[in-house]
C-alpha positions as CSV (number, residue, x, y, z in Angstrom):
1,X,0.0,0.0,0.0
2,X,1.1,3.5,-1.3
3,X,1.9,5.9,1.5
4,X,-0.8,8.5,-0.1
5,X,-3.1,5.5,0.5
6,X,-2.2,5.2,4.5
7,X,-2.6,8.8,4.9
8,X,-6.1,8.3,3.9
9,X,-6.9,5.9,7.4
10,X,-9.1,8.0,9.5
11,X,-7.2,9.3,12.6
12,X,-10.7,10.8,14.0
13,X,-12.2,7.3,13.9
14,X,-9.7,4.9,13.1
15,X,-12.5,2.7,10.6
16,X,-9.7,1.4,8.4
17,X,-7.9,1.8,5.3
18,X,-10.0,3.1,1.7
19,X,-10.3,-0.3,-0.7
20,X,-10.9,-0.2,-4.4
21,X,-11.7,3.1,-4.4
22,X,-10.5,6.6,-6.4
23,X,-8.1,7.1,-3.6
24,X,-7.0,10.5,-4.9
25,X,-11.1,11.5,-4.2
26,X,-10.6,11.7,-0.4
27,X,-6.8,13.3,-1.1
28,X,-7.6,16.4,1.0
29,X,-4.9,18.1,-1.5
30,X,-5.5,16.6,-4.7
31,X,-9.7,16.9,-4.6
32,X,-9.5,20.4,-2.9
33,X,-7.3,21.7,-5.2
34,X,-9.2,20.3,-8.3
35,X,-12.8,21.7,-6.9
36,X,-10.8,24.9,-5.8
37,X,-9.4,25.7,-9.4
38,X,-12.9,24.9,-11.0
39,X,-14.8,27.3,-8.3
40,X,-12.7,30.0,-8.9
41,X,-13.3,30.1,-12.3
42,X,-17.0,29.1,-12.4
43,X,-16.8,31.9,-9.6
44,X,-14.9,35.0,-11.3
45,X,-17.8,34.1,-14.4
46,X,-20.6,34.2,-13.0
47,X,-19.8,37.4,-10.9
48,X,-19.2,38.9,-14.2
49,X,-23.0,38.4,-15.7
50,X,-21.4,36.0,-17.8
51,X,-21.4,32.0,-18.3
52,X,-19.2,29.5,-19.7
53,X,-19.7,28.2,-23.1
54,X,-19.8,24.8,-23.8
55,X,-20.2,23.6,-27.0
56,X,-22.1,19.9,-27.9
57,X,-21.4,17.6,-30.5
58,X,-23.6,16.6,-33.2
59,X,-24.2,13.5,-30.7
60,X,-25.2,15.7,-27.8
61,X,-21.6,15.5,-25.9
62,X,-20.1,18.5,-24.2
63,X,-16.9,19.0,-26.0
64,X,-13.3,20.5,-25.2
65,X,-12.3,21.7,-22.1
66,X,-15.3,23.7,-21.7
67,X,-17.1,19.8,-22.0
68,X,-14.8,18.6,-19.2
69,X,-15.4,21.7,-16.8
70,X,-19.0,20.8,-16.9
71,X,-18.6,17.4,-16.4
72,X,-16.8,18.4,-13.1
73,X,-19.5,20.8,-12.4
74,X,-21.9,18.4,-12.8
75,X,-20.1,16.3,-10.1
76,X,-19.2,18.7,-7.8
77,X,-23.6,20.0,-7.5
78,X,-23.8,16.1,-6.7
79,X,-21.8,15.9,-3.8
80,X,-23.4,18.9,-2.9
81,X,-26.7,19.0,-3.4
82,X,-28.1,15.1,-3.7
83,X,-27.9,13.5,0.0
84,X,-25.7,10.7,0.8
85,X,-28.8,8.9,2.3
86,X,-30.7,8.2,-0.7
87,X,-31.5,4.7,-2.1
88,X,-33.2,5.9,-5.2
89,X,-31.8,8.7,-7.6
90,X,-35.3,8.7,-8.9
91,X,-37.8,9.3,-5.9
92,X,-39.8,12.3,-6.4
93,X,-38.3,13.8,-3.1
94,X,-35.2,14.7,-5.0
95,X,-36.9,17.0,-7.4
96,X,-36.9,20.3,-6.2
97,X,-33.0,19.3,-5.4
98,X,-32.2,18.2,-9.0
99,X,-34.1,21.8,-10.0
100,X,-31.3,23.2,-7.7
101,X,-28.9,21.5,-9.7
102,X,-30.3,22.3,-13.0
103,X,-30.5,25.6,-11.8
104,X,-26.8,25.9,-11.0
105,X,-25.6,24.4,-14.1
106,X,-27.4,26.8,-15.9
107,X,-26.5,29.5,-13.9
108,X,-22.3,29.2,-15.0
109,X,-22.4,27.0,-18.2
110,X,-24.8,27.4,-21.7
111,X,-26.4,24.7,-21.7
112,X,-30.0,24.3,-23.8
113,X,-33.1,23.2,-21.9
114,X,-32.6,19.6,-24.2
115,X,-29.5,18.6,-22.6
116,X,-31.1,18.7,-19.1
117,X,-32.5,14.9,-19.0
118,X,-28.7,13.9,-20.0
119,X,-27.3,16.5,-17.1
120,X,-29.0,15.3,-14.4
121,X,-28.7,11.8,-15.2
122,X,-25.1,12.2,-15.1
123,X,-26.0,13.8,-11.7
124,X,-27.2,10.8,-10.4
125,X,-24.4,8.6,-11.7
126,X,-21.6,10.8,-10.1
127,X,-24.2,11.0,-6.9
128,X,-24.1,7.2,-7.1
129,X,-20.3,6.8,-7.4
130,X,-19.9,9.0,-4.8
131,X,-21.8,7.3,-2.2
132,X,-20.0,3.9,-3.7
133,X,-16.2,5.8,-3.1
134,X,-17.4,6.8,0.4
135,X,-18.7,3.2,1.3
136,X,-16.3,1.6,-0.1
137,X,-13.6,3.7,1.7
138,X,-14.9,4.2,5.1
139,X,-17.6,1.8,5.5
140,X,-17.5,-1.8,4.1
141,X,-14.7,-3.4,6.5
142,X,-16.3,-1.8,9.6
143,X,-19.8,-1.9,8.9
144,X,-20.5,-3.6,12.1
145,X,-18.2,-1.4,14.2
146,X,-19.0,1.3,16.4
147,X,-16.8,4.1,15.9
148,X,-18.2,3.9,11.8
149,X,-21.1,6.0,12.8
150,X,-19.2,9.2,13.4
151,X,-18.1,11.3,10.5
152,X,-14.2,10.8,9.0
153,X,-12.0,13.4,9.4
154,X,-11.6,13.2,5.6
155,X,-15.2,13.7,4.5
156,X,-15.8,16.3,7.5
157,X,-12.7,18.1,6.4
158,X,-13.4,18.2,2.2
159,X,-17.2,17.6,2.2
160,X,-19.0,20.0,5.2
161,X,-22.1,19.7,3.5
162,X,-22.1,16.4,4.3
163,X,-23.6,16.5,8.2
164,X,-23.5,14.2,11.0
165,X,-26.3,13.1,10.7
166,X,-26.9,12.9,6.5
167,X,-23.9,10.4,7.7
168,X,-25.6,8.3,10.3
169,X,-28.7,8.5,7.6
170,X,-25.8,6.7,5.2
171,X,-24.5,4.2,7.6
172,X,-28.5,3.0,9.0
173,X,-29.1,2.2,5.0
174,X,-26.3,0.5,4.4
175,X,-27.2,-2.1,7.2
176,X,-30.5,-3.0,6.1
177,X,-31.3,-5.9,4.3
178,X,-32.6,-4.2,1.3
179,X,-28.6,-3.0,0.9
180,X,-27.2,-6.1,1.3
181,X,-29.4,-7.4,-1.1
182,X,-29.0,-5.2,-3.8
183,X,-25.4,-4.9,-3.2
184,X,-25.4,-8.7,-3.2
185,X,-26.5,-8.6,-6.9
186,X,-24.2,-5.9,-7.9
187,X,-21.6,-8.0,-7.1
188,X,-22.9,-10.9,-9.2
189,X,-23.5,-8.9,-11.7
190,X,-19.9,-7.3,-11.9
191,X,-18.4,-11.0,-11.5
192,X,-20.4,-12.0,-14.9
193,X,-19.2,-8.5,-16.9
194,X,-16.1,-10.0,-18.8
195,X,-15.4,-6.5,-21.3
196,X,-14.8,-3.8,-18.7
197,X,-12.7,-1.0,-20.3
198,X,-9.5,0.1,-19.5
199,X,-10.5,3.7,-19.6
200,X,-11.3,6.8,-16.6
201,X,-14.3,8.7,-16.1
202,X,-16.2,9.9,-19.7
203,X,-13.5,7.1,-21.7
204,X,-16.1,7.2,-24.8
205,X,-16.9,10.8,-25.0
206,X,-13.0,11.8,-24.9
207,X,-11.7,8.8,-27.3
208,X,-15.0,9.7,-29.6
209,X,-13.2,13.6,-29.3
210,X,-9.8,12.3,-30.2
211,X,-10.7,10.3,-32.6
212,X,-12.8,13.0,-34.3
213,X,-9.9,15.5,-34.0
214,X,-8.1,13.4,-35.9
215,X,-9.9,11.7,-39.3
216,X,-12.8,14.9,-39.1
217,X,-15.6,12.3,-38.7
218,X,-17.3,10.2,-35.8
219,X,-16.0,6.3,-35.6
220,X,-18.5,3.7,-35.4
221,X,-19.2,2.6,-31.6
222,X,-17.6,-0.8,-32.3
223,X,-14.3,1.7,-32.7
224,X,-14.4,3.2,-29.7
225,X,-15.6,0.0,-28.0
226,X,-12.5,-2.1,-29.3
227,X,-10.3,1.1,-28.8
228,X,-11.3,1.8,-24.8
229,X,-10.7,-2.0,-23.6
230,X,-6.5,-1.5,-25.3
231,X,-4.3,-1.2,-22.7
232,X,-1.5,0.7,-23.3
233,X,1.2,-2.0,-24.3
234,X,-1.5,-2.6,-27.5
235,X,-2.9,-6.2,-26.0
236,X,-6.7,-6.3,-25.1
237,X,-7.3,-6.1,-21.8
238,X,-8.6,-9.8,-21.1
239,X,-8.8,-13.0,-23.7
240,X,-12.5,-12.3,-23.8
241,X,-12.4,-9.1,-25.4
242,X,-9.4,-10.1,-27.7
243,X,-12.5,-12.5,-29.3
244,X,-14.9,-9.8,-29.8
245,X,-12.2,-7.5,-31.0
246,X,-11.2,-10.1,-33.5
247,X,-15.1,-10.6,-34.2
248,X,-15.4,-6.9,-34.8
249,X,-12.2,-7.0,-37.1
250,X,-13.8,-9.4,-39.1
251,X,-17.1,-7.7,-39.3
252,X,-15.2,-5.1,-40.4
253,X,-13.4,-6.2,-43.4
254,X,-16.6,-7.8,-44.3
255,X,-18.4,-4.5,-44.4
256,X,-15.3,-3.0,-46.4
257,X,-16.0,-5.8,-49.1
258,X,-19.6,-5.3,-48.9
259,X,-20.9,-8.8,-47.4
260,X,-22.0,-7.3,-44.3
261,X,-24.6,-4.6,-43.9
262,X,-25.4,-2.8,-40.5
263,X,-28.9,-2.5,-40.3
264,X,-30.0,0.1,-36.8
265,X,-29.1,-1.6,-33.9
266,X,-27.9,-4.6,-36.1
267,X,-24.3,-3.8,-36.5
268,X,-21.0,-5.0,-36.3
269,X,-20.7,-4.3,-32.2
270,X,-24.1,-6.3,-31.4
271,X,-23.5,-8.8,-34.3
272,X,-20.0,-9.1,-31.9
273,X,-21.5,-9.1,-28.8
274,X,-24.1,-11.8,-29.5
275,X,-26.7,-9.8,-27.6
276,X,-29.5,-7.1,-29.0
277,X,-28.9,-3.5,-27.9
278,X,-31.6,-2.5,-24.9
279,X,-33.7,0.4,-25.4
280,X,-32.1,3.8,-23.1
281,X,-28.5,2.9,-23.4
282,X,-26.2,2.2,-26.3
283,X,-22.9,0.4,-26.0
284,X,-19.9,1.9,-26.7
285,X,-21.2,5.6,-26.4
286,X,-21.0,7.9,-23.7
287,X,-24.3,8.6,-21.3
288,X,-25.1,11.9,-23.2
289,X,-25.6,9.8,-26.2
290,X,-29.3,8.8,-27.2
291,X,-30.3,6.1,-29.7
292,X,-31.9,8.3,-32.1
293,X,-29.4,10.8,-31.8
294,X,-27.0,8.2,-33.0
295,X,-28.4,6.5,-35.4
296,X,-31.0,9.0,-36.8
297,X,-29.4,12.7,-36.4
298,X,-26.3,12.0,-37.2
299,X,-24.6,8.7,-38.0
300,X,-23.7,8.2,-41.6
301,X,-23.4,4.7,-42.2
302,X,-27.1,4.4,-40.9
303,X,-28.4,6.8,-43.2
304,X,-26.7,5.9,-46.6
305,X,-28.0,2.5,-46.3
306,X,-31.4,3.0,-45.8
307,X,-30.4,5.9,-49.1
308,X,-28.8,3.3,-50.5
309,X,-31.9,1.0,-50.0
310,X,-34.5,3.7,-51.0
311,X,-32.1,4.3,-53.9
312,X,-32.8,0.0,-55.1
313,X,-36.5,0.8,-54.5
314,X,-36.5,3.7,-57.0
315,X,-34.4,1.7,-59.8
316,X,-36.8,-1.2,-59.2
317,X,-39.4,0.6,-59.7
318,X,-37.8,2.6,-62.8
319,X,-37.3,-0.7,-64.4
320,X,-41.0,-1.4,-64.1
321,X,-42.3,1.7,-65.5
322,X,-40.4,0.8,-68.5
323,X,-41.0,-2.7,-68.6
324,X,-44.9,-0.9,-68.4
325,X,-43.6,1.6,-71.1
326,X,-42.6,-0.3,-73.7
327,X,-45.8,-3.2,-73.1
328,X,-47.8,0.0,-73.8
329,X,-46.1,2.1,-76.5
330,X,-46.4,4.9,-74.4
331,X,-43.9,7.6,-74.9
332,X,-42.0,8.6,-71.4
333,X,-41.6,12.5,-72.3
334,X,-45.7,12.6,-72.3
335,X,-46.5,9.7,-70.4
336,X,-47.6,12.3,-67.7
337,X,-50.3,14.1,-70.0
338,X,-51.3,10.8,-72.2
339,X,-51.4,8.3,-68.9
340,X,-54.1,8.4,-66.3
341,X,-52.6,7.4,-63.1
342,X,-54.7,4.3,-63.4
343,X,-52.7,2.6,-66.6
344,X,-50.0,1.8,-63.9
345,X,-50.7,-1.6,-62.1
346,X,-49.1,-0.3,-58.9
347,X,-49.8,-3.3,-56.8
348,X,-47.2,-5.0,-58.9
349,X,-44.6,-2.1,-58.4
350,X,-42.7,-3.9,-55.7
351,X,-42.5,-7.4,-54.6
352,X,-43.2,-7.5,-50.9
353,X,-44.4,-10.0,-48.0
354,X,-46.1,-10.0,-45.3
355,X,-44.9,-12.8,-42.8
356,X,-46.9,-13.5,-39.6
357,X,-45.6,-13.8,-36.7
358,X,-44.4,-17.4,-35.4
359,X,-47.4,-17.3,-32.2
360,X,-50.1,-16.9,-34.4
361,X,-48.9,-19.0,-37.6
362,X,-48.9,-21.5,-35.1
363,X,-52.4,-20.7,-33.9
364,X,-55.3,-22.8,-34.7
365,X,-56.5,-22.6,-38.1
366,X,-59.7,-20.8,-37.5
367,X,-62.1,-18.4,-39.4
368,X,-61.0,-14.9,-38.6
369,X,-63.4,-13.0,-37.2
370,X,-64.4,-9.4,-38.9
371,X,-61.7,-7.1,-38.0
372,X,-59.4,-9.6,-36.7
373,X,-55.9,-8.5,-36.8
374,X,-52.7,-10.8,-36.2
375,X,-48.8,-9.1,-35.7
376,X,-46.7,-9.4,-38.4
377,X,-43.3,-8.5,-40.1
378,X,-43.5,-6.7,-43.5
379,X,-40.6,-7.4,-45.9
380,X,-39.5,-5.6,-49.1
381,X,-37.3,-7.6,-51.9
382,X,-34.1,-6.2,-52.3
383,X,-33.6,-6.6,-56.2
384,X,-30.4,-5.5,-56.4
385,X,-28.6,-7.6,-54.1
386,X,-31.2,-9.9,-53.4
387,X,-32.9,-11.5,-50.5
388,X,-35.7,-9.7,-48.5
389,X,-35.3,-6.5,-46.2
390,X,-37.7,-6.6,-42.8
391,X,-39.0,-2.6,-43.2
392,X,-41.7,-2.6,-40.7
393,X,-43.6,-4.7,-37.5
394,X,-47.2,-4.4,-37.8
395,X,-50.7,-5.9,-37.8
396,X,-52.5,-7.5,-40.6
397,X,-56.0,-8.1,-41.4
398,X,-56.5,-11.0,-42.7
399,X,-60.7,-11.3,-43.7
400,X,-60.2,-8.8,-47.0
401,X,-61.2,-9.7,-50.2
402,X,-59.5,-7.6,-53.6
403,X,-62.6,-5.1,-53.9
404,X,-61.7,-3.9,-50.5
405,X,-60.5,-0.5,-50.2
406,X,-57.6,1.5,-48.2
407,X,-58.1,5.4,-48.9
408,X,-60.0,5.0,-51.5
409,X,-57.8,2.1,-53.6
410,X,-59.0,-1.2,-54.2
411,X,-56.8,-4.1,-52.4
412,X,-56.4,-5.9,-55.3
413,X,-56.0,-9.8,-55.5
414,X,-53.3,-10.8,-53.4
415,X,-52.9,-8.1,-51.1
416,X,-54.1,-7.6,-47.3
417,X,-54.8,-4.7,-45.5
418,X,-52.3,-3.7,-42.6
419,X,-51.6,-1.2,-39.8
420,X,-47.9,-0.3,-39.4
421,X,-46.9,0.2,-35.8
422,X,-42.8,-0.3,-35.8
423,X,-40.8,1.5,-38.9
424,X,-37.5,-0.3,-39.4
425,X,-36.1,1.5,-42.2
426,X,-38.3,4.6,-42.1
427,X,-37.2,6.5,-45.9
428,X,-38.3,3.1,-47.1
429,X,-40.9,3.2,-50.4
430,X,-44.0,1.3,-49.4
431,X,-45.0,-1.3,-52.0
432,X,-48.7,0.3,-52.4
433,X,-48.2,4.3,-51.6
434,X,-51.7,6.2,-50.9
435,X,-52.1,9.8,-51.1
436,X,-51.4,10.1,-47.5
437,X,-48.6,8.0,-48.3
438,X,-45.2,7.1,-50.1
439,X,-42.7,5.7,-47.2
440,X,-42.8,3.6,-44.4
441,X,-42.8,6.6,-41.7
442,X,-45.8,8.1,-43.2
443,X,-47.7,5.2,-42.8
444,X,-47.0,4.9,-39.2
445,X,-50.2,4.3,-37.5
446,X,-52.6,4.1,-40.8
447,X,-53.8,1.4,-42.9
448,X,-52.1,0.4,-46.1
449,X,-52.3,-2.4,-48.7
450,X,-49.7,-5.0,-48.5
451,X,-48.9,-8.1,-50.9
452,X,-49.2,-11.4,-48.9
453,X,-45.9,-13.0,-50.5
């Protein structure tokens, strides 16, 4: 043990040496100095009228050092202002203190009114790491002794916010069974999680910043990923993550030679993983980072496939209206004036499907009642490189006959009438377009036509 780290024993109440904890943290020079710096500036601005600017990426990260001093902020109005006591970040008792901190984070930095979802949750993640640092410092090895309900000299000397009895508070939850319990399956958790990073605090928002700085665009996640789990001698950090790192390497070159195609939340780092991405976090991203800011806003890939996609569509159905054309003699320069819009047989524009899904192709083979709807998976063909594309989840309704309508169109023979609910490539043409629509997000909600196969 370091001396820095015997220093940090307790001489008020003796409770024991800090364990697996950010030892500089309770480093009465090192933290004071760090908070003192940032005060002092946050200090000298704000008694000027004026705030810090901080500028965001195009995913939503603070940037620069301007980025970094509000990340401190941020965890300084934790320690502050969120109690050590609490068990859950979320209970609506914390409100008018997270309006506080919102408040004061406002107050020094520019930060729009859509970043403040992102700014308190890293709130309560530095709250929650704090309470982890002090309990893991102070608090584990002596939970059953006496002498850990009185304060630390540390924490009463660097944190004075922190009273006597916000501490007792601390030490009462931390011996009740609920505690043990949910610590219990943190621990379990933590022993299954085989690809922890090598990285600090923020490790994918600053390696996405370097990376940036240097080629002028964002890397995939998988990049960063791969990049924050390489120690510094250029191994991975264990054997596990060397496998997915070769996984993703592979994934990669396939991509390059065009055998592999990310689709959403289909891409190389979950084909990798082996698991799905879960909905309100995204691997290999920092916590400011949404989904749809990701994928939808900003990421490039994403978008030139479904262009690239919608781009097939439109040669497809090119190819058709000259296949239509030339079985016509009509002329293309005044097909518009000498064509009426019904000369075109659009339900054979595209060739689409609509699959049901496996619980109710399984189902008994009954009559369908009037309106009786079952979920399904509607599928586009891709004619260029073949194979089928899944473009949207939905409902179908199977009791239709051709001389059934949607908006006004006839069916048709071979086609049922649907409700889309889940868009999966959104810019994607729809097989049957209405007036109300001509891509899959339009039709969100609404009925279309679909072809059965």
């Amino acid at each position: 043990m370091s001396k820095d780290q015997q220093e940090e024993v307790s001489t008020q109440t003796q409770v024991g040496k800090p364990r697996r904890t950010n030892s500089s943290r309770f480093n009465a020079d090192e933290e004071g100095k760090r908070r003192a710096t940032l005060l002092k500036r946050v200090h000298v601005v704000r008694t000027r009228g004026e705030r810090i600017q901080v500028s965001f990426d195009a995913k939503g990260q603070p940037i620069g050092k301007e980025g970094d001093e509000l990340q401190s902020w941020i965890g300084v109005l934790a320690r502050e202002h969120i109690p050590i006591w609490i068990a859950d970040f979320r209970s609506a008792d914390l409100e008018p203190r997270k309006e506080q901190v919102w408040l004061e984070v406002v107050t020094s930095f520019t930060v729009d009114e859509s970043h403040k979802k992102q700014v308190l949750k890293s709130c309560g993640e530095s709250a929650k790491c704090f309470r982890y640092d002090l309990y893991q410092a102070f608090v584990r090895d002596h939970i059953d002794d006496e002498s850990v309900w009185q304060r630390p000299a540390k924490v009463v000397n660097n944190y004075p916010t922190i009273s006597q009895d916000d501490w007792e508070r601390f030490i009462t939850y931390r011996r009740t069974g609920d505690f043990k319990r949910l610590s219990d399956q943190g621990i379990e958790r933590r022993k299954k999680s085989k690809y922890g990073s090598t990285t600090g605090r923020d490790g994918y928002r600053k390696r996405d910043q370097e990376l940036f700085e240097k080629t002028g665009s964002y890397a995939d996640r998988h990049v960063i990923w791969r990049d924050t789990r390489i120690k510094p001698d250029g191994e991975y950090k264990n054997p596990s993550i060397k496998i997915i790192g070769d996984q993703i390497d592979e994934l990669t070159q396939q991509d390059t030679q065009g055998s592999f195609e990310s689709v959403g939340t289909e891409d190389i780092l979950t084909k990798s993983l082996g698991n799905p991405e879960h909905s309100g976090r995204l691997r290999g991203q920092s916590k400011f980072v949404k989904q749809a800011q990701y994928y939808n806003a900003m990421h490039v890939p994403r978008e030139n496939h479904e262009v690239s996609f919608m781009k097939r569509q439109l040669a497809a159905l090119e190819r058709t209206v000259q296949e239509l054309c030339a079985k016509h003699g009509i002329n293309r320069e005044t097909m518009a004036e000498e064509a009426a819009p019904e000369t075109v047989d659009q339900h054979n524009s595209f060739k689409a499907s609509c699959t049901l899904n496996e619980k109710d192709a399984d189902a008994p083979d009954l009559q369908p009642m009037p309106n009786e709807s079952k979920e399904c998976q509607l599928f586009l063909t891709d004619f260029i490189n073949g194979g089928e594309v899944l473009v949207a989840l939905g409902r179908a309704y199977m009791d239709c006959v051709p001389t059934d309508t949607v908006h006004g169109i006839p069916l048709g023979a071979g086609n049922v009438r649907v409700t889309i609910s889940v868009p999966k490539l959104k810019r994607a043409l729809l097989p049957i377009p209405t007036n109300e629509a001509t891509y899959i997000e339009e039709a969100v909600g609404g009925f279309v036509a679909w072809p059965k196969n």
